[in-house]
N, CA, C and O atoms as a GROMACS GRO file, in nm:
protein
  564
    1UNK      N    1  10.608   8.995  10.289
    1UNK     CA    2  10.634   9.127  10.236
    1UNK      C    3  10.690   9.215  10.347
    1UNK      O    4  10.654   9.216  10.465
    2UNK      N    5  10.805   9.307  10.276
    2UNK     CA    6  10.889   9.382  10.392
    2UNK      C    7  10.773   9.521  10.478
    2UNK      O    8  10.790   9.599  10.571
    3UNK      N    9  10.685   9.499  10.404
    3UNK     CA   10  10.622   9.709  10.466
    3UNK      C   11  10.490   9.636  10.540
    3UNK      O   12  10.430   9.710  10.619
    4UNK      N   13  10.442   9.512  10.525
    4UNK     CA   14  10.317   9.470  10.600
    4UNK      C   15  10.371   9.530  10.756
    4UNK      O   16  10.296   9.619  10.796
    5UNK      N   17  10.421   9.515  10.797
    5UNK     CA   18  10.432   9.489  10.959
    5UNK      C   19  10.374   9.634  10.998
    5UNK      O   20  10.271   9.638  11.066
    6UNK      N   21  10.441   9.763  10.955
    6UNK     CA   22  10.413   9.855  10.994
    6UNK      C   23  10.318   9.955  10.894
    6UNK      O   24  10.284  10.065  10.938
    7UNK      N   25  10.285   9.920  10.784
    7UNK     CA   26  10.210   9.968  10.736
    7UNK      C   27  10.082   9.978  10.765
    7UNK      O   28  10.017  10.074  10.723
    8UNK      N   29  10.001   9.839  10.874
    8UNK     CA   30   9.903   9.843  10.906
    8UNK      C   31   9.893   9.993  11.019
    8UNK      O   32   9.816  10.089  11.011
    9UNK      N   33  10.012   9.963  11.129
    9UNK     CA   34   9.992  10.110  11.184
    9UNK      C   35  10.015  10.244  11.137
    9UNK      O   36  10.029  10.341  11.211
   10UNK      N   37  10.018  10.243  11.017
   10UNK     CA   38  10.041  10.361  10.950
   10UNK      C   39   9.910  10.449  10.912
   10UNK      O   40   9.869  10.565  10.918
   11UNK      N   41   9.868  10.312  10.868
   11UNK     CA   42   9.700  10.364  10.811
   11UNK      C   43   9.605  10.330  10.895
   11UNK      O   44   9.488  10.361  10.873
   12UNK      N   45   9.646  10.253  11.013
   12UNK     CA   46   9.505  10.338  11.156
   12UNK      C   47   9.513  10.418  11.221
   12UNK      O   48   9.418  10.449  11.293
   13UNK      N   49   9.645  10.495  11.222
   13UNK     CA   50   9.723  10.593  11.293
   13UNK      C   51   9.624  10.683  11.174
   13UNK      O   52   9.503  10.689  11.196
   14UNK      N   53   9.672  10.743  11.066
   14UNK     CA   54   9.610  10.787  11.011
   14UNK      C   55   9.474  10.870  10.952
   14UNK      O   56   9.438  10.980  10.908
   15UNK      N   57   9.422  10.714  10.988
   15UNK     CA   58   9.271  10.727  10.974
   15UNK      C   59   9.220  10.799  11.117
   15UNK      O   60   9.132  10.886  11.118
   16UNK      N   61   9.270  10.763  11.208
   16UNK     CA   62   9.200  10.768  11.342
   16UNK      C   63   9.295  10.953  11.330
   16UNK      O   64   9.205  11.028  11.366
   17UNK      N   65   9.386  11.019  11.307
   17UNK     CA   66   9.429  11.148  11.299
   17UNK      C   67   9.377  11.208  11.208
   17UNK      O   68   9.350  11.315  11.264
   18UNK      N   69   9.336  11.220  11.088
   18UNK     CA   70   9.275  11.231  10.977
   18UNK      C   71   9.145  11.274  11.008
   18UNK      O   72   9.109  11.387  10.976
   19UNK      N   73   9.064  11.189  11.071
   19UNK     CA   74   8.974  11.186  11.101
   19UNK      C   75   8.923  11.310  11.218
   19UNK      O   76   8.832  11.391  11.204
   20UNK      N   77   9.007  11.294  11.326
   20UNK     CA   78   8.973  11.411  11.397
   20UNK      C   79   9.045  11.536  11.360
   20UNK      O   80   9.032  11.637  11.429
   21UNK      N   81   9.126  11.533  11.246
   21UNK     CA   82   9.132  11.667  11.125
   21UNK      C   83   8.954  11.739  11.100
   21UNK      O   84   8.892  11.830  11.157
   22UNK      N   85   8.922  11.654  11.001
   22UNK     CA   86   8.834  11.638  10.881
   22UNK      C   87   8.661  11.702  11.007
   22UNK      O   88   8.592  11.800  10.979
   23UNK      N   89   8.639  11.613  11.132
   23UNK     CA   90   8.538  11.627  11.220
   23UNK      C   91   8.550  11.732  11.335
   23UNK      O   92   8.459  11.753  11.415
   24UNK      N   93   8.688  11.807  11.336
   24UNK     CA   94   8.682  11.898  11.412
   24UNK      C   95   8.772  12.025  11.416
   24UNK      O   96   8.782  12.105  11.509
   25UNK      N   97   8.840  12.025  11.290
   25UNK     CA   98   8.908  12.146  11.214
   25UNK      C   99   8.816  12.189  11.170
   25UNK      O  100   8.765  12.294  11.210
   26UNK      N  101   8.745  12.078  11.020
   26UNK     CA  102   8.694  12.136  10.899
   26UNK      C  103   8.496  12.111  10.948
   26UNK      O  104   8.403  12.150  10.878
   27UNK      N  105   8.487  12.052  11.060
   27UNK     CA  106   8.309  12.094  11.126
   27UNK      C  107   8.244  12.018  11.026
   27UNK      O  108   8.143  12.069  10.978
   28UNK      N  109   8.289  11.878  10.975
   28UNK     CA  110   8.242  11.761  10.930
   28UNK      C  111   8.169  11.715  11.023
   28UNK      O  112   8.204  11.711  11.141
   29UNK      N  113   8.010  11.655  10.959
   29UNK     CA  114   7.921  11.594  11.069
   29UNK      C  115   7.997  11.447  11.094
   29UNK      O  116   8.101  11.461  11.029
   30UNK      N  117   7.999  11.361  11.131
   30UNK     CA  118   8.027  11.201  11.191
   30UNK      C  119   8.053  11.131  11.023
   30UNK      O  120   8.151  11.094  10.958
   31UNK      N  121   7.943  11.138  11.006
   31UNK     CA  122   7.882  11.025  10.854
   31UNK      C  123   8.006  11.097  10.756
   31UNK      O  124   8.098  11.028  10.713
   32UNK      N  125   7.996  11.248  10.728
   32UNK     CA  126   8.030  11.278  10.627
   32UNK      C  127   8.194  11.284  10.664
   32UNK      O  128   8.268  11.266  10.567
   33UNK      N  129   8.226  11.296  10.732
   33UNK     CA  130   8.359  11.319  10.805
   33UNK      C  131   8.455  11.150  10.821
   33UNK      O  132   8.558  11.115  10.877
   34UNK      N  133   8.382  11.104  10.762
   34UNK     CA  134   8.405  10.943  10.812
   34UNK      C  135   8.425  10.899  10.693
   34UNK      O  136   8.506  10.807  10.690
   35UNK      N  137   8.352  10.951  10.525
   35UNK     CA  138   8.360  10.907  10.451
   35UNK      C  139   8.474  11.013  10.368
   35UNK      O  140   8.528  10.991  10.259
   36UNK      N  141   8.488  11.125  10.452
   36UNK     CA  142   8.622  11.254  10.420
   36UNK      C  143   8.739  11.164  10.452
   36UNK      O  144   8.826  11.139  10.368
   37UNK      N  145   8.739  11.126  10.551
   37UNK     CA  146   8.841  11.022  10.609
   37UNK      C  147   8.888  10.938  10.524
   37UNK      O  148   9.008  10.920  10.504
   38UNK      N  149   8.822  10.897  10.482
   38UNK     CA  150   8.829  10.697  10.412
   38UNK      C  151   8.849  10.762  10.290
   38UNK      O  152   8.896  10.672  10.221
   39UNK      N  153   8.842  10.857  10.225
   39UNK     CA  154   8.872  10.940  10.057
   39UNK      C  155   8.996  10.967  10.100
   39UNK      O  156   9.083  10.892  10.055
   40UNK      N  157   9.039  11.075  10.194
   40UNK     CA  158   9.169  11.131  10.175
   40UNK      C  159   9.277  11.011  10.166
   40UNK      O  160   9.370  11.011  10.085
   41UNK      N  161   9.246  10.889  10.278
   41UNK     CA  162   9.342  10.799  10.314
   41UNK      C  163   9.329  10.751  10.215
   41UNK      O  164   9.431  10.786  10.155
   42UNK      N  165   9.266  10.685  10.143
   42UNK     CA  166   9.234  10.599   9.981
   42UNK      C  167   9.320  10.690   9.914
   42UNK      O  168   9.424  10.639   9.875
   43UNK      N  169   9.298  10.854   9.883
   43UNK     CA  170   9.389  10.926   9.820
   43UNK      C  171   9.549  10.916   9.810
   43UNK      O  172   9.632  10.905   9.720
   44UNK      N  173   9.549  10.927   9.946
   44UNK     CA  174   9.708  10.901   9.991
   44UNK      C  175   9.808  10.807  10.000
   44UNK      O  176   9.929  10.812  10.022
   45UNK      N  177   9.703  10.694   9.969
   45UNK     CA  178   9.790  10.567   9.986
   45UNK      C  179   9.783  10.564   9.864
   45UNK      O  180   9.897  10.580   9.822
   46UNK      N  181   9.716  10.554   9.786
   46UNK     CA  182   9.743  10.547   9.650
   46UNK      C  183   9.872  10.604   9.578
   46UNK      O  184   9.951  10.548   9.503
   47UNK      N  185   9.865  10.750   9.633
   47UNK     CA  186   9.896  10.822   9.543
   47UNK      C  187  10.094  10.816   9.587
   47UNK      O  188  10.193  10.853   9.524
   48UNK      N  189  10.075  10.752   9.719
   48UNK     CA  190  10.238  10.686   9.815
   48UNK      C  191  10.303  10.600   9.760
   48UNK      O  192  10.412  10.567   9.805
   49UNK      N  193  10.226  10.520   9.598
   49UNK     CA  194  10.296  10.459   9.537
   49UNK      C  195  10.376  10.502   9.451
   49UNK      O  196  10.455  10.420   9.404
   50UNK      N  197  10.378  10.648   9.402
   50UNK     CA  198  10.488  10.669   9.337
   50UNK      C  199  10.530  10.788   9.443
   50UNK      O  200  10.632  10.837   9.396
   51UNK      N  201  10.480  10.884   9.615
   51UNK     CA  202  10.510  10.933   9.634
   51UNK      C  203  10.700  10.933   9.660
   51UNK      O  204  10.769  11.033   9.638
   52UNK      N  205  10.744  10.828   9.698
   52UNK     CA  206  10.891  10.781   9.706
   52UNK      C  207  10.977  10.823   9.630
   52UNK      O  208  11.080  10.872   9.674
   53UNK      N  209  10.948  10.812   9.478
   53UNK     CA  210  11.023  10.781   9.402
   53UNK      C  211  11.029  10.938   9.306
   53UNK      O  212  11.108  10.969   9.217
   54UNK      N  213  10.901  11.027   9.369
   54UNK     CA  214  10.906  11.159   9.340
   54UNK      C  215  10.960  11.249   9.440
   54UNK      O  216  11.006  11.359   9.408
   55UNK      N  217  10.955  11.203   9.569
   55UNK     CA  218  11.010  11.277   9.684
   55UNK      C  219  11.145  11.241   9.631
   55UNK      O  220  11.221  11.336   9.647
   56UNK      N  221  11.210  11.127   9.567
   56UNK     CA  222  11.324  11.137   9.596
   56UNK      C  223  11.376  11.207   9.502
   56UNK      O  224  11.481  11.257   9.543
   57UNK      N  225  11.343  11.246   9.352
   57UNK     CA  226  11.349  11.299   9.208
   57UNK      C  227  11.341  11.453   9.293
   57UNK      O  228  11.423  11.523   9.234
   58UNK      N  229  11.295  11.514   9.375
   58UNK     CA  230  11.273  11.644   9.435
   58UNK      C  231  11.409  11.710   9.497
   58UNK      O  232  11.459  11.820   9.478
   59UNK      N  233  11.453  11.588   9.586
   59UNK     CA  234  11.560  11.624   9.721
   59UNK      C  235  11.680  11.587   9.624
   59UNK      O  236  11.786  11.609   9.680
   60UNK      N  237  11.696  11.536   9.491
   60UNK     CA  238  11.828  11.471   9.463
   60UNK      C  239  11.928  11.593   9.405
   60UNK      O  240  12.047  11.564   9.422
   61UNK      N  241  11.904  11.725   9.341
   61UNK     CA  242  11.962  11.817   9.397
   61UNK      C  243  12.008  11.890   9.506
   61UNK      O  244  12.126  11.925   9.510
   62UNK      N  245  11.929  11.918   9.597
   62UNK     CA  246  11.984  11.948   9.758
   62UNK      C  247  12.061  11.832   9.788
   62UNK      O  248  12.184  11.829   9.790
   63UNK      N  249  12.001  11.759   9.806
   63UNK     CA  250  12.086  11.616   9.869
   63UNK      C  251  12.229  11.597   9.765
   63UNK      O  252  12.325  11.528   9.799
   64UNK      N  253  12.223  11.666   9.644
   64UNK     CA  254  12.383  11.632   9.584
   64UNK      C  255  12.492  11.786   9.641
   64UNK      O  256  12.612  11.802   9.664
   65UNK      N  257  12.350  11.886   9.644
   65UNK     CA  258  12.471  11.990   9.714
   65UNK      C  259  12.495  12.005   9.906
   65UNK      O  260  12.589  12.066   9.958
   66UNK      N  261  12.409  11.949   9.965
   66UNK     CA  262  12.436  11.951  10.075
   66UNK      C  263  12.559  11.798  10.128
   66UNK      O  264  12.617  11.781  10.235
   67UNK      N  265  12.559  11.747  10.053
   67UNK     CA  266  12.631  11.578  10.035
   67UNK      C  267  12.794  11.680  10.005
   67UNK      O  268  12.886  11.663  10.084
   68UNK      N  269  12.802  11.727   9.948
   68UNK     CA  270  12.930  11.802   9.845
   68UNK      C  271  12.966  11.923   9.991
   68UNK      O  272  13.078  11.929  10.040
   69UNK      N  273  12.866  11.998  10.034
   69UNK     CA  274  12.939  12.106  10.108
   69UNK      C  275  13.012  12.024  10.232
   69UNK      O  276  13.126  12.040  10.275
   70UNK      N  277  12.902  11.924  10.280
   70UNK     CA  278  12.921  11.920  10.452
   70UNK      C  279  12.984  11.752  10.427
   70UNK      O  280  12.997  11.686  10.531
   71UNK      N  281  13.013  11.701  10.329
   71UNK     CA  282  13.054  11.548  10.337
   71UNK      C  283  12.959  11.435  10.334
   71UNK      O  284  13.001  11.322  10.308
   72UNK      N  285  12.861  11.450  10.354
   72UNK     CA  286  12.758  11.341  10.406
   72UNK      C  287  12.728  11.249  10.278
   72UNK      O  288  12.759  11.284  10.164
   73UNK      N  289  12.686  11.171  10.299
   73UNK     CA  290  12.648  11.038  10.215
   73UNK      C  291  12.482  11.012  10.168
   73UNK      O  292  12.439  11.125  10.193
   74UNK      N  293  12.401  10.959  10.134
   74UNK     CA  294  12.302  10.894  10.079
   74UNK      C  295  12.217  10.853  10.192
   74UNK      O  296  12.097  10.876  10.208
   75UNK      N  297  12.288  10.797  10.258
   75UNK     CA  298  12.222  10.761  10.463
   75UNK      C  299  12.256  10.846  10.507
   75UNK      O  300  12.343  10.777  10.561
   76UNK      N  301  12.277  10.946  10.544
   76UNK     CA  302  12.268  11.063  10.621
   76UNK      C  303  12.171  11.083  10.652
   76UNK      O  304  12.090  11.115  10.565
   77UNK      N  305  12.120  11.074  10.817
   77UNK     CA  306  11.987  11.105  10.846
   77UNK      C  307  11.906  11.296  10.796
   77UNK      O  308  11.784  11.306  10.799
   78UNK      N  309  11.966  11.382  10.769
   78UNK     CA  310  11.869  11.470  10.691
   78UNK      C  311  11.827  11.420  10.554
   78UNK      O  312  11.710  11.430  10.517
   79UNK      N  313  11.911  11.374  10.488
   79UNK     CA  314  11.838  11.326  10.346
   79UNK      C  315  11.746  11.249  10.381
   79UNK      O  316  11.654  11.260  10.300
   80UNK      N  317  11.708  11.134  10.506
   80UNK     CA  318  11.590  11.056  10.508
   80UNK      C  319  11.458  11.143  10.598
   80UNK      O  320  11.337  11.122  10.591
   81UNK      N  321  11.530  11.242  10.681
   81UNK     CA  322  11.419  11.324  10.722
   81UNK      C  323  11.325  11.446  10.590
   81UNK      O  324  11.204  11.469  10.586
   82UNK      N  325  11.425  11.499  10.505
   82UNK     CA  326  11.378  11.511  10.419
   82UNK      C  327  11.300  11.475  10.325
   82UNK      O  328  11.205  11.549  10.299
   83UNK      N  329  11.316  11.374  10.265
   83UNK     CA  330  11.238  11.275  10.160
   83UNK      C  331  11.098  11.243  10.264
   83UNK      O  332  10.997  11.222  10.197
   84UNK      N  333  11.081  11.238  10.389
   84UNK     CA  334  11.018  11.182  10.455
   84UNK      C  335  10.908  11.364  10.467
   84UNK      O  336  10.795  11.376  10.420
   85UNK      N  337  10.967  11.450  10.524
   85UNK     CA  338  10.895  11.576  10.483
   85UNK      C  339  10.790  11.618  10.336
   85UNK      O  340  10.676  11.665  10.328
   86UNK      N  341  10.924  11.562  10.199
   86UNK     CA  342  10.846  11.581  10.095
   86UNK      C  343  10.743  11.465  10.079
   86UNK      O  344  10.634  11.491  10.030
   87UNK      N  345  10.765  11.376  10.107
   87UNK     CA  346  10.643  11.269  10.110
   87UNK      C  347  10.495  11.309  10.200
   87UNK      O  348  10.382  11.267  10.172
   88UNK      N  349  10.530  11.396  10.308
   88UNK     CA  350  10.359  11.427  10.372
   88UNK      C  351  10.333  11.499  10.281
   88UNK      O  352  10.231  11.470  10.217
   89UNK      N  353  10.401  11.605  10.243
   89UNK     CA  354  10.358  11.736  10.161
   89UNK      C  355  10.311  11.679  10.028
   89UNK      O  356  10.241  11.741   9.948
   90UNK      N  357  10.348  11.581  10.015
   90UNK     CA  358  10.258  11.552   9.875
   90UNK      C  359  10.147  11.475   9.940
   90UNK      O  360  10.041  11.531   9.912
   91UNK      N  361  10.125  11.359  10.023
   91UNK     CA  362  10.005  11.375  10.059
   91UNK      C  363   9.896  11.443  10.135
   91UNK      O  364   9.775  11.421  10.141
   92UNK      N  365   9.995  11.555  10.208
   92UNK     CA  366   9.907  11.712  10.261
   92UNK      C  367   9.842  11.756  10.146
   92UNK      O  368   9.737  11.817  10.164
   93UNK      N  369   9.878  11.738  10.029
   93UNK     CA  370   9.822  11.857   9.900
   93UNK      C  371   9.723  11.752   9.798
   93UNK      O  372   9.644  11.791   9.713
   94UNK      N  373   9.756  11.595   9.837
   94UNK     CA  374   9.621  11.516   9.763
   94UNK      C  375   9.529  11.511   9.871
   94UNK      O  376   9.414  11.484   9.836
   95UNK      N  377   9.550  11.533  10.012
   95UNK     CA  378   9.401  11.524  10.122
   95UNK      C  379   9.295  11.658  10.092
   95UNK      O  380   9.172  11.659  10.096
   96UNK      N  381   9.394  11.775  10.061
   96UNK     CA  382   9.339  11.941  10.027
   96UNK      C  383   9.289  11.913   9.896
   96UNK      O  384   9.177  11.958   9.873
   97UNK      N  385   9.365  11.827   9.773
   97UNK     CA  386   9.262  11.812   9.716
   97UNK      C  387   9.092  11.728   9.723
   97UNK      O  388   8.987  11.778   9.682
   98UNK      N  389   9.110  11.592   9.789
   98UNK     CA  390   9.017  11.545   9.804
   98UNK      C  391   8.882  11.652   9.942
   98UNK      O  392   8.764  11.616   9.944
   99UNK      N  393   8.908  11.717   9.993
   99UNK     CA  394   8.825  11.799  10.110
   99UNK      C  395   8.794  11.938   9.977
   99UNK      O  396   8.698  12.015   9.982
  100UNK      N  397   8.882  11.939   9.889
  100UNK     CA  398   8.840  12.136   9.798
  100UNK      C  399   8.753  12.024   9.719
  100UNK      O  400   8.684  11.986   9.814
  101UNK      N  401   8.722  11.967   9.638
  101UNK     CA  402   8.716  11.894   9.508
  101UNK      C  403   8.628  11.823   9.522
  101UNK      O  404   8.532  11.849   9.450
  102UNK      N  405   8.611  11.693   9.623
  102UNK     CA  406   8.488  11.649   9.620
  102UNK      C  407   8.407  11.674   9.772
  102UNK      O  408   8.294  11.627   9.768
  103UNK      N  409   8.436  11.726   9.880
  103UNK     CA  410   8.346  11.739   9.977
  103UNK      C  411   8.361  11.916   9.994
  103UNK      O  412   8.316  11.969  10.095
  104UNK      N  413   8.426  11.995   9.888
  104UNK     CA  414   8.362  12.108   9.888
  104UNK      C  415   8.422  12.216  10.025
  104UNK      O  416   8.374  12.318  10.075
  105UNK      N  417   8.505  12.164  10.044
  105UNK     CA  418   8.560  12.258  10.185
  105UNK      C  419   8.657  12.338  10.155
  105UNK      O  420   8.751  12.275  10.107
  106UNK      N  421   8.679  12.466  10.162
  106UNK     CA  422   8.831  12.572  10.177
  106UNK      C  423   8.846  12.505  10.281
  106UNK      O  424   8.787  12.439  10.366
  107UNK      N  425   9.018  12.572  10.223
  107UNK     CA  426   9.099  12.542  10.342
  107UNK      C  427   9.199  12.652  10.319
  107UNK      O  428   9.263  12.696  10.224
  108UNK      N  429   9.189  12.672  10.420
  108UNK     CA  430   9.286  12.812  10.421
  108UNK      C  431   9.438  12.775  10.442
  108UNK      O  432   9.465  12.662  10.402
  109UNK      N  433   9.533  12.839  10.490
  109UNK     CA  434   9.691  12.806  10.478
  109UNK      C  435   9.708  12.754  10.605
  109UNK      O  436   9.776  12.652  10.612
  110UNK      N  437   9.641  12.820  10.747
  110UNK     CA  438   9.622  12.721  10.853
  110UNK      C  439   9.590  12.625  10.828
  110UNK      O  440   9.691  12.557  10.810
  111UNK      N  441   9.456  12.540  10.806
  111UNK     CA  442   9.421  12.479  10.836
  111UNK      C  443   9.514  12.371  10.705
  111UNK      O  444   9.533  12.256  10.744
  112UNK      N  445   9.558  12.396  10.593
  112UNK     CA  446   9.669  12.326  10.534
  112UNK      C  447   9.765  12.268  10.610
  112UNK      O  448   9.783  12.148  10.630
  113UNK      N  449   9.840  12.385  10.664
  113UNK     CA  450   9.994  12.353  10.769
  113UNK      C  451   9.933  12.253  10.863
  113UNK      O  452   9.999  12.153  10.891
  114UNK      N  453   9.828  12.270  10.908
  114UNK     CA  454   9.759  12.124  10.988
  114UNK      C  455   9.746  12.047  10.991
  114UNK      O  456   9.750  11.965  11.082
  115UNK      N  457   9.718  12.039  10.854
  115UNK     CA  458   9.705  11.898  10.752
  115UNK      C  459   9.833  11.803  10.780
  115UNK      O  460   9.862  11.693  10.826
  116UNK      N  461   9.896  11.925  10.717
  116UNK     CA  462  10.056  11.871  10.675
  116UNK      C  463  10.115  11.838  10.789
  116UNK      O  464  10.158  11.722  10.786
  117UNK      N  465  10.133  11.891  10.883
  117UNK     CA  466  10.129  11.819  11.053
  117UNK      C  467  10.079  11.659  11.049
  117UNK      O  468  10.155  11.562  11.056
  118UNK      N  469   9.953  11.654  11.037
  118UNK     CA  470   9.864  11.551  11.039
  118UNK      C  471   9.952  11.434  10.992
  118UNK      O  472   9.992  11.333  11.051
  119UNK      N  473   9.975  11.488  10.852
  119UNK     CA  474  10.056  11.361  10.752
  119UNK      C  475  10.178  11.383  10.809
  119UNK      O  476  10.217  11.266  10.813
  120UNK      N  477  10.262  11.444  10.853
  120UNK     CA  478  10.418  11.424  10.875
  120UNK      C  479  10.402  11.346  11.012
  120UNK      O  480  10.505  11.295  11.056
  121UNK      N  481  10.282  11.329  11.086
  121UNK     CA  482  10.317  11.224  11.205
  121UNK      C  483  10.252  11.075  11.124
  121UNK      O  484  10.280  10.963  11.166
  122UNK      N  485  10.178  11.096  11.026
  122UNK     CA  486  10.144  10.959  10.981
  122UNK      C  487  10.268  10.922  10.930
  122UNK      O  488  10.304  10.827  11.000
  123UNK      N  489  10.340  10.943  10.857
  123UNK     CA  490  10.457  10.912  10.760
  123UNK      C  491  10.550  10.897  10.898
  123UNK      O  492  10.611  10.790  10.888
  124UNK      N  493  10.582  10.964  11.021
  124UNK     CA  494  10.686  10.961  11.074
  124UNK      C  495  10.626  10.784  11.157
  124UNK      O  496  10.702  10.691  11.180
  125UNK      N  497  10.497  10.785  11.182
  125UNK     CA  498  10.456  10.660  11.268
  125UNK      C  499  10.532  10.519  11.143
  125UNK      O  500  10.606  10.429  11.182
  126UNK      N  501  10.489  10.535  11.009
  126UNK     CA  502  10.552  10.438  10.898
  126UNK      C  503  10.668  10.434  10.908
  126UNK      O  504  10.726  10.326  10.901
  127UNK      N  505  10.747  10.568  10.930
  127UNK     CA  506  10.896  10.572  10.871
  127UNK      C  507  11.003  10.474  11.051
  127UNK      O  508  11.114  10.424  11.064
  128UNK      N  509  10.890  10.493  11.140
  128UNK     CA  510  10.956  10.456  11.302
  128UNK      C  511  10.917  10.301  11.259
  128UNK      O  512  11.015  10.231  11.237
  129UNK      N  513  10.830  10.258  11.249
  129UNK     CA  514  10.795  10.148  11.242
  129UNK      C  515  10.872  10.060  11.149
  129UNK      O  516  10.906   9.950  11.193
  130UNK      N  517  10.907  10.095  11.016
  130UNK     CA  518  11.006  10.034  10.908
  130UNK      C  519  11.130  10.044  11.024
  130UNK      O  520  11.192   9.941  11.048
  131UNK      N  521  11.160  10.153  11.087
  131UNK     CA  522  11.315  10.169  11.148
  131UNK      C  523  11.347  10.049  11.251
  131UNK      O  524  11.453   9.989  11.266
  132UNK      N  525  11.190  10.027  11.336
  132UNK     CA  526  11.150   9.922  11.447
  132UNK      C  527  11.223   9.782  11.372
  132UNK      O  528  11.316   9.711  11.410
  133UNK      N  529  11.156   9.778  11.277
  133UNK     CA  530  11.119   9.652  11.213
  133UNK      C  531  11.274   9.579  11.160
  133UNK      O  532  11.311   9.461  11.161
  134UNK      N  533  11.345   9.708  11.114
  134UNK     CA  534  11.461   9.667  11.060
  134UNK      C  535  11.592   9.604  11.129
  134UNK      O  536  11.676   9.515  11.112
  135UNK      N  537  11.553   9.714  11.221
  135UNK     CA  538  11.642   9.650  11.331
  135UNK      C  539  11.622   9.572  11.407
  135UNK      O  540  11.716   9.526  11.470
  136UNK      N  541  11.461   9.516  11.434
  136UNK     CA  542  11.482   9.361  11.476
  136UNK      C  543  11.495   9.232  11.366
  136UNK      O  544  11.525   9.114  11.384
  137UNK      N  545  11.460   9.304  11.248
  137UNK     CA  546  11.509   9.222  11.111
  137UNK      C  547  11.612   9.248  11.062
  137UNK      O  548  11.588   9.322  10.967
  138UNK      N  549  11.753   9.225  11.074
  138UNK     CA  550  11.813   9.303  10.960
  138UNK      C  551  11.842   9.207  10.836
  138UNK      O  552  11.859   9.086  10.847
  139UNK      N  553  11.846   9.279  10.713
  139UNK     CA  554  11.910   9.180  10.625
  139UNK      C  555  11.979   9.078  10.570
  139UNK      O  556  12.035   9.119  10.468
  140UNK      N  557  11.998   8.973  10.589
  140UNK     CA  558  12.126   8.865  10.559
  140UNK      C  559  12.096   8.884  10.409
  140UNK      O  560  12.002   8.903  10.333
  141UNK      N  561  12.272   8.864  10.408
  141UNK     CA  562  12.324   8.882  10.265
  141UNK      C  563  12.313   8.765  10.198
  141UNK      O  564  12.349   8.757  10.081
   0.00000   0.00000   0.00000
């Protein structure tokens, strides 16, 4: 399978950032902060199975008018930094749900944008790692 290689560092990168979110933003004890952890990431990966295919349903307007003003194509690295932006932000806003919803924590707009930090280096560690991977794999036709 093409996403094993780097997916494993995606989700210990993750967990292990996540984690010192959840135990020292939001003043989670160890135990409970550990099992905040292991919810949001369960949340997020889950929810990464259709995040793709909605990040991309999001950007495919901009991406048809910024494609049209400035020339650019489909691979144009902002359309993949983009899609890659809307992808934390949707799992920035299922981790805020799992911390409001079942462990009971506000979160204010700081400590959100933090979040969303959090996830845009998890997604960027996946998105480097697929990039790693490809180019010591590339496709035969």
């Amino acid at each position: 399978m093409y996403d094993r290689h780097f997916i494993l560092w995606a989700i210990i990168v993750g967990l292990f950032v996540k984690f010192a979110y959840v135990r020292y933003l939001m003043r989670l004890s160890w135990s409970r902060g550990t099992v905040a952890d292991i919810a949001m990431n369960s949340a997020s990966s889950l929810l990464n199975l259709i995040a793709f295919p909605v990040a991309y349903l999001v950007w495919t307007l901009p991406r048809l008018a910024l494609d049209r003003v400035f020339g650019t194509d489909n691979t144009a690295p902002v359309n993949w930094v983009a899609l890659l932006l809307i992808i934390a932000m949707i799992s920035a806003v299922s981790d805020a749900f799992v911390l409001r919803f079942l462990f009971k924590q506000r979160i204010g707009q700081k400590r959100f944008w933090l979040l969303y930090v959090a996830n845009v280096v998890c997604v960027g560690v996946a998105a480097c790692g697929m990039g790693i991977y490809g180019v010591a794999h590339p496709p035969t036709a």
